[in-house]
PyMOL Python script that loads the backbone (N, CA, C, O; Angstrom):
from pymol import cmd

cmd.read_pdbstr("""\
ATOM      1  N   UNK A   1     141.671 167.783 128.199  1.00  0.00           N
ATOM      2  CA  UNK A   1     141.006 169.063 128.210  1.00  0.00           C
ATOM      3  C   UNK A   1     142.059 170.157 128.165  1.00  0.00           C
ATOM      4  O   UNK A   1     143.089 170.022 128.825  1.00  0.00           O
ATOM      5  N   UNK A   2     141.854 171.213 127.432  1.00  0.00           N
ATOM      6  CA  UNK A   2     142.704 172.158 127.331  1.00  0.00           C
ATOM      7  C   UNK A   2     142.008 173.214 128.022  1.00  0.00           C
ATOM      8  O   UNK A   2     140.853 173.613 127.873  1.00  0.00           O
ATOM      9  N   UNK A   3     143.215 173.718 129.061  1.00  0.00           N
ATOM     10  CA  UNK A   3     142.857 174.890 129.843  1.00  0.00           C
ATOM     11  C   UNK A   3     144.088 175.762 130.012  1.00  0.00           C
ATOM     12  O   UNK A   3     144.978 175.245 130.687  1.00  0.00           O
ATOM     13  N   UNK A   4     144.356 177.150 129.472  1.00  0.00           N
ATOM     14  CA  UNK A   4     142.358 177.627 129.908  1.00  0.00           C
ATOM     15  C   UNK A   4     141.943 177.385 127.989  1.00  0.00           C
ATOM     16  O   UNK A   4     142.529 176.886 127.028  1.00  0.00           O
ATOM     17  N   UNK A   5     140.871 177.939 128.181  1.00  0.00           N
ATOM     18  CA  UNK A   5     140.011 177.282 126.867  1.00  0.00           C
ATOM     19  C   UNK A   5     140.919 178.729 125.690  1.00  0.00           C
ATOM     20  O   UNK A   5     141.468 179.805 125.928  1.00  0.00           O
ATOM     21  N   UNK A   6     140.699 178.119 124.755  1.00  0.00           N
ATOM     22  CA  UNK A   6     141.699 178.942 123.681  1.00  0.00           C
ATOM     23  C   UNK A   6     140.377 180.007 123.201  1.00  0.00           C
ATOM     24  O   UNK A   6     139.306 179.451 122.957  1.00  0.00           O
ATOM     25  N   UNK A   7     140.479 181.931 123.033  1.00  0.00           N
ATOM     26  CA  UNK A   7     139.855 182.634 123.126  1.00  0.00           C
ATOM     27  C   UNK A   7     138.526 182.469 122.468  1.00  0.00           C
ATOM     28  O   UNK A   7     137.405 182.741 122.898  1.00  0.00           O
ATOM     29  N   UNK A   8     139.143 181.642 120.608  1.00  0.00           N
ATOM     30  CA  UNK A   8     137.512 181.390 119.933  1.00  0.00           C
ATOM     31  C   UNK A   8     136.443 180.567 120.713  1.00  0.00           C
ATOM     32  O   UNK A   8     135.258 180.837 120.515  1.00  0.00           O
ATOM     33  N   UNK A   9     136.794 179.553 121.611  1.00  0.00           N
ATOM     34  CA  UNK A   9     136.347 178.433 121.911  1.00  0.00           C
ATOM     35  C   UNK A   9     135.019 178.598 122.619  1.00  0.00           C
ATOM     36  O   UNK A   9     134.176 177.701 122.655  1.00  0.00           O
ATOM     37  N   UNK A  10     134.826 180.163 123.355  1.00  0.00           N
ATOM     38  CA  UNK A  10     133.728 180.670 123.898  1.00  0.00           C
ATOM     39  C   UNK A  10     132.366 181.031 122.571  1.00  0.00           C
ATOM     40  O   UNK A  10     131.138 180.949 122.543  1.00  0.00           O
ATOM     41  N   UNK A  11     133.082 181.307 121.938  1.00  0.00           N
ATOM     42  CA  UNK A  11     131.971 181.496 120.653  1.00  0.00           C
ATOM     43  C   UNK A  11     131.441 180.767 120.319  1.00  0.00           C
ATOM     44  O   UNK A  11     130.278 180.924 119.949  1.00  0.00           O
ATOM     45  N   UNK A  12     132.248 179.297 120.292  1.00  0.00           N
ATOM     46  CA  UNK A  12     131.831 178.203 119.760  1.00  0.00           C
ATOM     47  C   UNK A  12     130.587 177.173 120.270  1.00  0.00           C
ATOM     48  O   UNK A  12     129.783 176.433 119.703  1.00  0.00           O
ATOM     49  N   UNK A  13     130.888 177.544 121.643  1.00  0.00           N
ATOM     50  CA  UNK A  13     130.373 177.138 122.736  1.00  0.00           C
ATOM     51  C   UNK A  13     128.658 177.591 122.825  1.00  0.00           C
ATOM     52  O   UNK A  13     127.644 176.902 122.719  1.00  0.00           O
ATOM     53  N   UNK A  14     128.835 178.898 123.040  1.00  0.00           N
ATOM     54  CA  UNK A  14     127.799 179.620 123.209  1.00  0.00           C
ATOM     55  C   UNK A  14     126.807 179.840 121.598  1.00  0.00           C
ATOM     56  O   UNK A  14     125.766 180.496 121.572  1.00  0.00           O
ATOM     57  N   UNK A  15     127.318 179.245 120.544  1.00  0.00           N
ATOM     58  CA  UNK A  15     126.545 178.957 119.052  1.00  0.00           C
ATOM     59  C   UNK A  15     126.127 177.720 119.346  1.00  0.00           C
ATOM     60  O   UNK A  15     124.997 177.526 118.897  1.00  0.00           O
ATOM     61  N   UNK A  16     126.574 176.815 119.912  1.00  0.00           N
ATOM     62  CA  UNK A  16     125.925 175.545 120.327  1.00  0.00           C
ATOM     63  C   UNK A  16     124.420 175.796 121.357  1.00  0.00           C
ATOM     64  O   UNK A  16     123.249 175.465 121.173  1.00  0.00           O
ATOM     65  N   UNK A  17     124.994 176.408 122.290  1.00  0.00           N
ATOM     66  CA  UNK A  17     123.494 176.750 123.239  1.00  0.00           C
ATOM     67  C   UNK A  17     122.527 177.313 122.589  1.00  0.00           C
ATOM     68  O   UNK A  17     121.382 176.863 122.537  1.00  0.00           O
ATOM     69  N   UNK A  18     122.994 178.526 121.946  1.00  0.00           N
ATOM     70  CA  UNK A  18     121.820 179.339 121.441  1.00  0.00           C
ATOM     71  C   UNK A  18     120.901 178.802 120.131  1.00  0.00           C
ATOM     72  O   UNK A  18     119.884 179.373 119.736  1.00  0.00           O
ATOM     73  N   UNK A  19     121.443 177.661 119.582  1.00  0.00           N
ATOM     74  CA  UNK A  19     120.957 176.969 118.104  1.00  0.00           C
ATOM     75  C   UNK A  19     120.000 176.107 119.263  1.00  0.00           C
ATOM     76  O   UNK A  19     118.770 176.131 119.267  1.00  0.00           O
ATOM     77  N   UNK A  20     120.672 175.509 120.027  1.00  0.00           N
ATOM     78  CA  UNK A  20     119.328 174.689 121.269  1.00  0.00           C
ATOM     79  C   UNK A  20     118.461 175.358 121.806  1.00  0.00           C
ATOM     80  O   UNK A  20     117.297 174.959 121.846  1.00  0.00           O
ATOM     81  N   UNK A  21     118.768 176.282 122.227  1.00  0.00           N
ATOM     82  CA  UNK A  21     117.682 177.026 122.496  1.00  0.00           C
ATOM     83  C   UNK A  21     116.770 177.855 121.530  1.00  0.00           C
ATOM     84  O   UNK A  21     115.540 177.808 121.503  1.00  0.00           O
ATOM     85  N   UNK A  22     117.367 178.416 120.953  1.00  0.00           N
ATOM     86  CA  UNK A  22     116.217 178.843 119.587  1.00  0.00           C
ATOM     87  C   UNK A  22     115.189 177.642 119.236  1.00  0.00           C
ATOM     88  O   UNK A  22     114.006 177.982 119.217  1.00  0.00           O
ATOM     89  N   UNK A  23     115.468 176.324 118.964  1.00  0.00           N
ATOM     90  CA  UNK A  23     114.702 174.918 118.509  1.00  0.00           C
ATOM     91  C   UNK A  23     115.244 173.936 119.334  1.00  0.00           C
ATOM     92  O   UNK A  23     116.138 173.179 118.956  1.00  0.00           O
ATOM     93  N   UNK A  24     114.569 173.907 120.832  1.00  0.00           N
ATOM     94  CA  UNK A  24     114.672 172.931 121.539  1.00  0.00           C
ATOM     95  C   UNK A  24     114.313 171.432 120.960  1.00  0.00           C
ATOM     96  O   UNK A  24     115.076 170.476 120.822  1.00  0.00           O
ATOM     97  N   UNK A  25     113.015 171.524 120.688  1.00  0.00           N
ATOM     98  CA  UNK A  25     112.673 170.147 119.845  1.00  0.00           C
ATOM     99  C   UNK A  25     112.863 169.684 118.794  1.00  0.00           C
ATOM    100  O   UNK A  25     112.323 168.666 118.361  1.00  0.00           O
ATOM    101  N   UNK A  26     113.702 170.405 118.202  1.00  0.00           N
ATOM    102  CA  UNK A  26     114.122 170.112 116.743  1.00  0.00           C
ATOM    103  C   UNK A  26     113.512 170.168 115.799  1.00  0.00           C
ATOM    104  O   UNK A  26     113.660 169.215 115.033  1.00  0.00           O
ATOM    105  N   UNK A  27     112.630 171.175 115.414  1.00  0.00           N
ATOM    106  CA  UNK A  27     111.532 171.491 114.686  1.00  0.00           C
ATOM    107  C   UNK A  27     111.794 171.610 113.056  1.00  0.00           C
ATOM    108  O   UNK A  27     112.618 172.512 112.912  1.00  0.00           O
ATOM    109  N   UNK A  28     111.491 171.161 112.007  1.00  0.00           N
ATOM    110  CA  UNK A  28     112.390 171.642 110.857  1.00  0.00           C
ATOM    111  C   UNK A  28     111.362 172.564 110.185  1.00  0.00           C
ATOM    112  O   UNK A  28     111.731 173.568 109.576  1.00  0.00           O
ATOM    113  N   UNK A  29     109.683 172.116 110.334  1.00  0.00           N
ATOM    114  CA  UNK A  29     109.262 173.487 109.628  1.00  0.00           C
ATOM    115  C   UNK A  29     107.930 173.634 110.730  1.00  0.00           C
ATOM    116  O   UNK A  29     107.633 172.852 111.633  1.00  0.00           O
ATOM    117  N   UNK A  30     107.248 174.897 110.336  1.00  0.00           N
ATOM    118  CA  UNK A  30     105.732 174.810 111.263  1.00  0.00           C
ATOM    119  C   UNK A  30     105.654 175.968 110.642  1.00  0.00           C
ATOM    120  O   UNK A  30     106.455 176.885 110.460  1.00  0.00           O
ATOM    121  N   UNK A  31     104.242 175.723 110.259  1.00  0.00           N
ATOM    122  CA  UNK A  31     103.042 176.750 109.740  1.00  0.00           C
ATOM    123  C   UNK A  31     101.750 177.170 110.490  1.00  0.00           C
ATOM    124  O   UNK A  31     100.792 176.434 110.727  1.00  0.00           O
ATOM    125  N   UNK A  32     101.871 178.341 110.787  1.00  0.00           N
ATOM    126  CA  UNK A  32     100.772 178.968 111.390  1.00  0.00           C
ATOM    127  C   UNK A  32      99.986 180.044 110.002  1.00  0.00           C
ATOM    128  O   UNK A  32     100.392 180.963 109.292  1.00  0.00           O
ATOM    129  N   UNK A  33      98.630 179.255 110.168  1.00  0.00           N
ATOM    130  CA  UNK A  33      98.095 180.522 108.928  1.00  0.00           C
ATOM    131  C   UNK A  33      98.670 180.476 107.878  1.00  0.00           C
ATOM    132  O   UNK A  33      99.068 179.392 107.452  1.00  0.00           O
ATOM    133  N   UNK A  34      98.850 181.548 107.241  1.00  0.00           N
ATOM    134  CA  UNK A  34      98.966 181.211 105.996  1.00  0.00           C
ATOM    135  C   UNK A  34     101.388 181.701 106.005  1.00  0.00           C
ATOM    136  O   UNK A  34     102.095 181.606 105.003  1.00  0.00           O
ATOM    137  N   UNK A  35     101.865 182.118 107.362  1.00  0.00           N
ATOM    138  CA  UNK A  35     102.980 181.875 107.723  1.00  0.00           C
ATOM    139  C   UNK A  35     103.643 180.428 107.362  1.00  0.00           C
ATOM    140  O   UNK A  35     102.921 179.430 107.351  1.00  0.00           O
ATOM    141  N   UNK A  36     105.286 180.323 107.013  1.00  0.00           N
ATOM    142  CA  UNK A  36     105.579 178.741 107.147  1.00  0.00           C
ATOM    143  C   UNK A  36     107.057 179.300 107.689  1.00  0.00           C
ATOM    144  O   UNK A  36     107.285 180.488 107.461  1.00  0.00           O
ATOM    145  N   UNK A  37     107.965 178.610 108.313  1.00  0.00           N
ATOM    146  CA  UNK A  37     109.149 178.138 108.269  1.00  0.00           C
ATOM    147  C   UNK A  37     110.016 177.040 108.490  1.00  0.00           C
ATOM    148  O   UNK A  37     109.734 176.131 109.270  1.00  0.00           O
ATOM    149  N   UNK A  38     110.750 177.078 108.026  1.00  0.00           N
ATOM    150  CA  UNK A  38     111.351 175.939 107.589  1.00  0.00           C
ATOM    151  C   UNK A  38     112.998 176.284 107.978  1.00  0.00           C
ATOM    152  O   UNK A  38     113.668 177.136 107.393  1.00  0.00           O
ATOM    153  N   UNK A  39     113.453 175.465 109.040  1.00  0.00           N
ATOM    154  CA  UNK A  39     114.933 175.597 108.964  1.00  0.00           C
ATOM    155  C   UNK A  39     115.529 174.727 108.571  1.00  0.00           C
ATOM    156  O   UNK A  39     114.969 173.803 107.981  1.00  0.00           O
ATOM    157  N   UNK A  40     116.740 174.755 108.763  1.00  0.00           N
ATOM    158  CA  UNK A  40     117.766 173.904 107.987  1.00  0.00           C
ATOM    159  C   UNK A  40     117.820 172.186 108.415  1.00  0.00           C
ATOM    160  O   UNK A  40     117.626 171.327 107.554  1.00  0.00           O
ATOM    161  N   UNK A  41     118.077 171.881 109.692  1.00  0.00           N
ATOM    162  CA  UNK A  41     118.266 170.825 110.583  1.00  0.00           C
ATOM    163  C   UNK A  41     117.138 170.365 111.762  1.00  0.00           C
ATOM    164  O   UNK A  41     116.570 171.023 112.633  1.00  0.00           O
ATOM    165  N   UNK A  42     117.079 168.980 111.401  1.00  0.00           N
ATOM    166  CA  UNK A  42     115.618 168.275 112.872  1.00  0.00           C
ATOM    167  C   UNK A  42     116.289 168.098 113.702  1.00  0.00           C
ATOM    168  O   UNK A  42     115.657 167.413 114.507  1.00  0.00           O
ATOM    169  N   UNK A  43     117.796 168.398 114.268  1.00  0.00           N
ATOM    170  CA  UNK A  43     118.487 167.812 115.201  1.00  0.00           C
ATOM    171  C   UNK A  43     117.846 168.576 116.339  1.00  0.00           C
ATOM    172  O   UNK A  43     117.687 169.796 116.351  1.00  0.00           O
ATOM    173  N   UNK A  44     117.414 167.540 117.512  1.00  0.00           N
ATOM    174  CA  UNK A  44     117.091 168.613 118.533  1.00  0.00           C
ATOM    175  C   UNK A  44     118.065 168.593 119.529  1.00  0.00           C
ATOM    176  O   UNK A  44     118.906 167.770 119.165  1.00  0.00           O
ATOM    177  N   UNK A  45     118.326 168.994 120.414  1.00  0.00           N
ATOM    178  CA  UNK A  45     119.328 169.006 121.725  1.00  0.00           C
ATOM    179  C   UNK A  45     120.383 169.794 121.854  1.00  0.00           C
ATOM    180  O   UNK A  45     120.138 170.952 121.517  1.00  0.00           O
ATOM    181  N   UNK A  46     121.887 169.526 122.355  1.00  0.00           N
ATOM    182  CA  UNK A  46     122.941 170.246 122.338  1.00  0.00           C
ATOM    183  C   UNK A  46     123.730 169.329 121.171  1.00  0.00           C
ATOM    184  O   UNK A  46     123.558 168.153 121.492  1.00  0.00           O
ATOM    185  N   UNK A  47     124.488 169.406 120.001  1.00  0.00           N
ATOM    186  CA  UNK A  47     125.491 168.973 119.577  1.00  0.00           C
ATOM    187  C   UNK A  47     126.251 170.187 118.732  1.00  0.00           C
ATOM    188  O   UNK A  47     126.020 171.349 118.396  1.00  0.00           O
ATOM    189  N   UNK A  48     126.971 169.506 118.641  1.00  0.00           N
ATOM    190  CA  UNK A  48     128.316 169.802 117.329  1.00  0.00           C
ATOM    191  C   UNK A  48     128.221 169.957 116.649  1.00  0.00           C
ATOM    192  O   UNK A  48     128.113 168.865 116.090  1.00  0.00           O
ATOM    193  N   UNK A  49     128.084 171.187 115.513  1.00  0.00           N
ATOM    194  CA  UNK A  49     128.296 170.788 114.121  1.00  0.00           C
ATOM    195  C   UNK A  49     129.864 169.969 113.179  1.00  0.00           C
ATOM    196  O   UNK A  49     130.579 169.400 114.004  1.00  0.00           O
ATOM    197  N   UNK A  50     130.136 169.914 112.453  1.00  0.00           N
ATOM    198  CA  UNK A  50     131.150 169.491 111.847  1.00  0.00           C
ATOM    199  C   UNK A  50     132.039 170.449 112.113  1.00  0.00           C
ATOM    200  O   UNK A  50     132.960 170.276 112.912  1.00  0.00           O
ATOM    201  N   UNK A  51     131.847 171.507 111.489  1.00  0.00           N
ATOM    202  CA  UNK A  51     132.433 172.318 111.790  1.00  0.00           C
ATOM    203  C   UNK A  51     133.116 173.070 112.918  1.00  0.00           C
ATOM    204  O   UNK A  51     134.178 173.691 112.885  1.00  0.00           O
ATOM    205  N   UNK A  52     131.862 172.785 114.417  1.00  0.00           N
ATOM    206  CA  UNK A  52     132.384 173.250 115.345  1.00  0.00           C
ATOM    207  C   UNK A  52     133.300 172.308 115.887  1.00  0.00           C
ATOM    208  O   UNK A  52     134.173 172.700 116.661  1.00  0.00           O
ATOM    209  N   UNK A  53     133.181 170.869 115.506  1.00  0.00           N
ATOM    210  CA  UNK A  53     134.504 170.356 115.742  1.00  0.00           C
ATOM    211  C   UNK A  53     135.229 170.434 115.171  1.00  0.00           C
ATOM    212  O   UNK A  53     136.174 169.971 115.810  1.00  0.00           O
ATOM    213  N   UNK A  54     135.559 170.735 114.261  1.00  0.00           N
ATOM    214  CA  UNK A  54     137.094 171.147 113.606  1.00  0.00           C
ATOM    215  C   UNK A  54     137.955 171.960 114.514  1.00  0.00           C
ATOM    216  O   UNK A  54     138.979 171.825 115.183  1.00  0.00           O
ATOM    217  N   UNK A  55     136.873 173.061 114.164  1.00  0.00           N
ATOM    218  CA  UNK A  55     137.471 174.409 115.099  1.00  0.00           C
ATOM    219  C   UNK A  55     137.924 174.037 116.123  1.00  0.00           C
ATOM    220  O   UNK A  55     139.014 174.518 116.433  1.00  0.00           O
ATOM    221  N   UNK A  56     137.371 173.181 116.925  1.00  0.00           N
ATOM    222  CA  UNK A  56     137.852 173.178 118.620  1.00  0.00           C
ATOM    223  C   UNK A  56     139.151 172.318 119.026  1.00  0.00           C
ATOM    224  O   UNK A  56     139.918 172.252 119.987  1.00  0.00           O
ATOM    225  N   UNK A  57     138.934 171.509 117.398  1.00  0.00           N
ATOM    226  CA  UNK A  57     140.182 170.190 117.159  1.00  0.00           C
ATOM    227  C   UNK A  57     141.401 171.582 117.359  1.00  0.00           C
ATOM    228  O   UNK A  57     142.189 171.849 118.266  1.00  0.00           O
ATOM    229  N   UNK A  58     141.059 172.301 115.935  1.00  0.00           N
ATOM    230  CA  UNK A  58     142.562 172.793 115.334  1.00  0.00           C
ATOM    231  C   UNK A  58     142.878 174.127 116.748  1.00  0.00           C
ATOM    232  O   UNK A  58     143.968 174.597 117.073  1.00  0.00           O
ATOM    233  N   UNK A  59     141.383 174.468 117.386  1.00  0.00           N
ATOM    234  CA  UNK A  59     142.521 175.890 118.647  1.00  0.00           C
ATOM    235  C   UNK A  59     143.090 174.886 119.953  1.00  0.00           C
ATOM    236  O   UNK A  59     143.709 175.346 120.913  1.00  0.00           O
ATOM    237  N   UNK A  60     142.805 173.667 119.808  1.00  0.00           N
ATOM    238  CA  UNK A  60     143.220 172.780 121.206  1.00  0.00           C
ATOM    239  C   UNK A  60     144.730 172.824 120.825  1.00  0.00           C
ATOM    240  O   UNK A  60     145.566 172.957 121.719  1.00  0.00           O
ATOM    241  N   UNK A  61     145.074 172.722 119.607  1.00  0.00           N
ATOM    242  CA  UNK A  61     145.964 171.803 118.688  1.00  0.00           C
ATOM    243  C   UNK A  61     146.303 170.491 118.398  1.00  0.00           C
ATOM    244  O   UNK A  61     147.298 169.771 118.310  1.00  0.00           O
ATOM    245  N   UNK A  62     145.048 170.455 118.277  1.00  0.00           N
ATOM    246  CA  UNK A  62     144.847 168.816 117.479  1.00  0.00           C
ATOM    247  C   UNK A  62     144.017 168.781 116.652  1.00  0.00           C
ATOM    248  O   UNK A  62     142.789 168.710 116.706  1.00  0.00           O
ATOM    249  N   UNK A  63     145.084 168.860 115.452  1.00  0.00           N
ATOM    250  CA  UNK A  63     144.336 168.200 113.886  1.00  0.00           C
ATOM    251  C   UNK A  63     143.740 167.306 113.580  1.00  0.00           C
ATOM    252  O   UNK A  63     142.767 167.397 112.831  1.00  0.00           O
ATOM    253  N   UNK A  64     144.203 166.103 114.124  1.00  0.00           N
ATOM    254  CA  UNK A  64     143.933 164.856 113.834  1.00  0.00           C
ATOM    255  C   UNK A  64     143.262 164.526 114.607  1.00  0.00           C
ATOM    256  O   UNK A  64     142.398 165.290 115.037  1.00  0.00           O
ATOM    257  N   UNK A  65     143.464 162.785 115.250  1.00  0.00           N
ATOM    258  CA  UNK A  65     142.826 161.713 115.538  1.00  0.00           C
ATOM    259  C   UNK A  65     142.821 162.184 116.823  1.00  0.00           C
ATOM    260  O   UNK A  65     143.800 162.930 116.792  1.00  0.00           O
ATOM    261  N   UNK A  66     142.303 162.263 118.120  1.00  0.00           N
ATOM    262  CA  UNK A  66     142.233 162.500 119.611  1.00  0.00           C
ATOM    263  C   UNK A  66     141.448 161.228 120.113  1.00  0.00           C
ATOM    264  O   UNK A  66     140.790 160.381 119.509  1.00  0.00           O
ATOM    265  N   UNK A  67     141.846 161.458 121.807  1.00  0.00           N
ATOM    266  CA  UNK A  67     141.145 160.139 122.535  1.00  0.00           C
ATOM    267  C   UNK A  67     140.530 161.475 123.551  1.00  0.00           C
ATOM    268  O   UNK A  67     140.726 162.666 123.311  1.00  0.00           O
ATOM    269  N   UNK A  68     139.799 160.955 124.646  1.00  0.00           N
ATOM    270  CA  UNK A  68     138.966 161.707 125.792  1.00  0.00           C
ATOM    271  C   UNK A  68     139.002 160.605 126.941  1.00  0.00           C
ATOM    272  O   UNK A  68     138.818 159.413 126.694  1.00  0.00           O
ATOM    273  N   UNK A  69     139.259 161.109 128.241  1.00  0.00           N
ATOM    274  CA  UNK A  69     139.271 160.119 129.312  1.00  0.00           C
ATOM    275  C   UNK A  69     137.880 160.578 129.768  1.00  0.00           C
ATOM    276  O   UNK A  69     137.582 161.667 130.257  1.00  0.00           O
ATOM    277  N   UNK A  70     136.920 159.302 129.453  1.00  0.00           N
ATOM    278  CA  UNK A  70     135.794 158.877 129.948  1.00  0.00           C
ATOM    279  C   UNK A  70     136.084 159.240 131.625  1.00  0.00           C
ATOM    280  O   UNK A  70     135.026 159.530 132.183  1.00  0.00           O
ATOM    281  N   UNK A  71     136.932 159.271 132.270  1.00  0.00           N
ATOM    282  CA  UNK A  71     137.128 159.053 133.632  1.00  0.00           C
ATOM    283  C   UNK A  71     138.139 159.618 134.419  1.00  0.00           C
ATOM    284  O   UNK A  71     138.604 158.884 135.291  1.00  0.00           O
ATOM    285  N   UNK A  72     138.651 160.913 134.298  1.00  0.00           N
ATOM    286  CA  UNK A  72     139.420 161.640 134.408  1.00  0.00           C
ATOM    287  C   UNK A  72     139.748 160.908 136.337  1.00  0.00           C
ATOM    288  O   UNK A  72     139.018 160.516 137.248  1.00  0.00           O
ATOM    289  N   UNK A  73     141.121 161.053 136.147  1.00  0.00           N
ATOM    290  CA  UNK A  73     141.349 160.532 138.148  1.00  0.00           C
ATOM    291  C   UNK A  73     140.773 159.167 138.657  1.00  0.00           C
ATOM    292  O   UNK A  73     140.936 158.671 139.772  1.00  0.00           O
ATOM    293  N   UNK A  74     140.089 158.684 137.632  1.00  0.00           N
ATOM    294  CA  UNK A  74     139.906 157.064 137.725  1.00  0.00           C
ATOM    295  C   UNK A  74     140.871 156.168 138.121  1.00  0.00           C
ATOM    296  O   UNK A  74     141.926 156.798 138.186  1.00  0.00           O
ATOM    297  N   UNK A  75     141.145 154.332 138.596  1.00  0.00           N
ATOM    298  CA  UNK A  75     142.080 153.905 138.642  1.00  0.00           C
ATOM    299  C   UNK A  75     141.984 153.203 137.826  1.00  0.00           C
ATOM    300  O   UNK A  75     141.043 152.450 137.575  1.00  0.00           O
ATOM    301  N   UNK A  76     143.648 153.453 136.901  1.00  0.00           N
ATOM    302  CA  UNK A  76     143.749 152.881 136.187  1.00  0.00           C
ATOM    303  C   UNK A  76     143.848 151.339 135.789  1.00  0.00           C
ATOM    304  O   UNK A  76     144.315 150.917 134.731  1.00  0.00           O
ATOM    305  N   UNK A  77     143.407 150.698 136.664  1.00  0.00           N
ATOM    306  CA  UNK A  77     143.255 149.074 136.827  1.00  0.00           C
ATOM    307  C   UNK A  77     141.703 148.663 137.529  1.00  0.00           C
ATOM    308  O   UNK A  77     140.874 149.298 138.181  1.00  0.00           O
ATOM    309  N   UNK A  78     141.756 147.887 137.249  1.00  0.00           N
ATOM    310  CA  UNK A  78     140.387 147.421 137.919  1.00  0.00           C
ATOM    311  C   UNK A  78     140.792 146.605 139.092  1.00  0.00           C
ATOM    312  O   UNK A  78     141.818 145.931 139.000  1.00  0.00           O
ATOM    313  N   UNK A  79     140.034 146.595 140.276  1.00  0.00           N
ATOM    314  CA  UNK A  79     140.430 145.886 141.154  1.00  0.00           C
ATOM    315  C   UNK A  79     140.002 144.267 141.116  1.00  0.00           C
ATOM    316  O   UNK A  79     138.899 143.938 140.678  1.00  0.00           O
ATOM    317  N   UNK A  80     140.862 143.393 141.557  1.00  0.00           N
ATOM    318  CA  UNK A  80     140.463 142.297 141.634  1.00  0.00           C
ATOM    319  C   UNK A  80     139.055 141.626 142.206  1.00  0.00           C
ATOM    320  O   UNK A  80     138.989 141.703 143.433  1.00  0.00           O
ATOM    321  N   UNK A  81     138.124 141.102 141.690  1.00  0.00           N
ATOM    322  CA  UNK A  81     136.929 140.856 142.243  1.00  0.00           C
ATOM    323  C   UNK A  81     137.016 139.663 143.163  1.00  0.00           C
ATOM    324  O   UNK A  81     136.181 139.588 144.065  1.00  0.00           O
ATOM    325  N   UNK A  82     137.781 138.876 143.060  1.00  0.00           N
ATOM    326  CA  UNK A  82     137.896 137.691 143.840  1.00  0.00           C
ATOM    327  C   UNK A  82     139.289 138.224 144.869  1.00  0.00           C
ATOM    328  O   UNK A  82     139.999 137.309 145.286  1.00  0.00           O
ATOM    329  N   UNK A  83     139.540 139.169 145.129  1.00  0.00           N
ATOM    330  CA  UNK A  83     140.222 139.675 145.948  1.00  0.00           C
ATOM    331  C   UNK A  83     141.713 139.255 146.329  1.00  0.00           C
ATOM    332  O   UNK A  83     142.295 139.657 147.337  1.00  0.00           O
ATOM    333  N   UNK A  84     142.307 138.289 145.268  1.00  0.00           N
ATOM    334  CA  UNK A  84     143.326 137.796 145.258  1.00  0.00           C
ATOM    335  C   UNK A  84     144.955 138.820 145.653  1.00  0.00           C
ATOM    336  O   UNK A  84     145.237 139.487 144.658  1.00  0.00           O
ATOM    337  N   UNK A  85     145.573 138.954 146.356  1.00  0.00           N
ATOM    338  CA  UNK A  85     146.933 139.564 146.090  1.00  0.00           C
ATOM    339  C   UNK A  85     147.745 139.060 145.117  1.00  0.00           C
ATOM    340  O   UNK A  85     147.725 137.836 144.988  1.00  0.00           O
ATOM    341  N   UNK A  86     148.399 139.646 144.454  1.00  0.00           N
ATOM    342  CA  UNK A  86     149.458 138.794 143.641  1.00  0.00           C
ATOM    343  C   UNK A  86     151.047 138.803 143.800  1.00  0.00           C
ATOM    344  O   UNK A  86     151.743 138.078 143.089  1.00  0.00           O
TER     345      UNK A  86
END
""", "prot")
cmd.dss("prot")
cmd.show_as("cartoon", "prot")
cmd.util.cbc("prot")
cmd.orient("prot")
C-alpha cells in the first residue's frame, strides 16, 4: 500500500463510489413510458475500471506486474499442527 495516497488517487476513488451509487444494481437500460435509458455497463457493485487501474498502477509507481499481501502482519509460517519442535 502506498501512503500517503498519491494526490490523483482521491479522484479515482471517489469515480468508483459515485458510478455505484448512481446504478447500484447494475441496471443497463429501463423504460418508463414512452422515456428509455440505456447505459453503458450491467456491472453492479464497487469495481475498477481498466483504466482506473492503470492509473493507480502508474501514481503508486508500478507499471507492471504487482503482488498484494492478502494478510498484512500475518505470520509468515504456518504453525505446526501436530505441534512438533524442530
Amino acid at each position: 500500500m502506498v501512503e500517503p495516497l498519491p494526490p490523483g488517487a482521491s479522484a479515482v476513488v471517489l469515480s468508483t463510489a459515485a458510478r455505484s451509487y448512481a446504478n447500484p444494481q447494475g441496471i443497463q437500460a429501463e423504460t418508463v413510458g414512452p422515456y428509455s435509458v440505456h447505459r453503458p455497463t450491467g456491472q453492479a457493485g464497487l469495481y475498477l475500471t481498466r483504466d482506473e487501474r492503470r492509473s493507480l498502477r502508474l501514481m503508486a509507481g508500478r507499471g507492471g506486474a504487482f503482488s498484494i499481501d492478502p494478510a498484512p502482519g500475518a505470520r509468515a509460517t504456518a504453525p505446526d499442527p501436530f505441534g512438533e519442535v524442530a
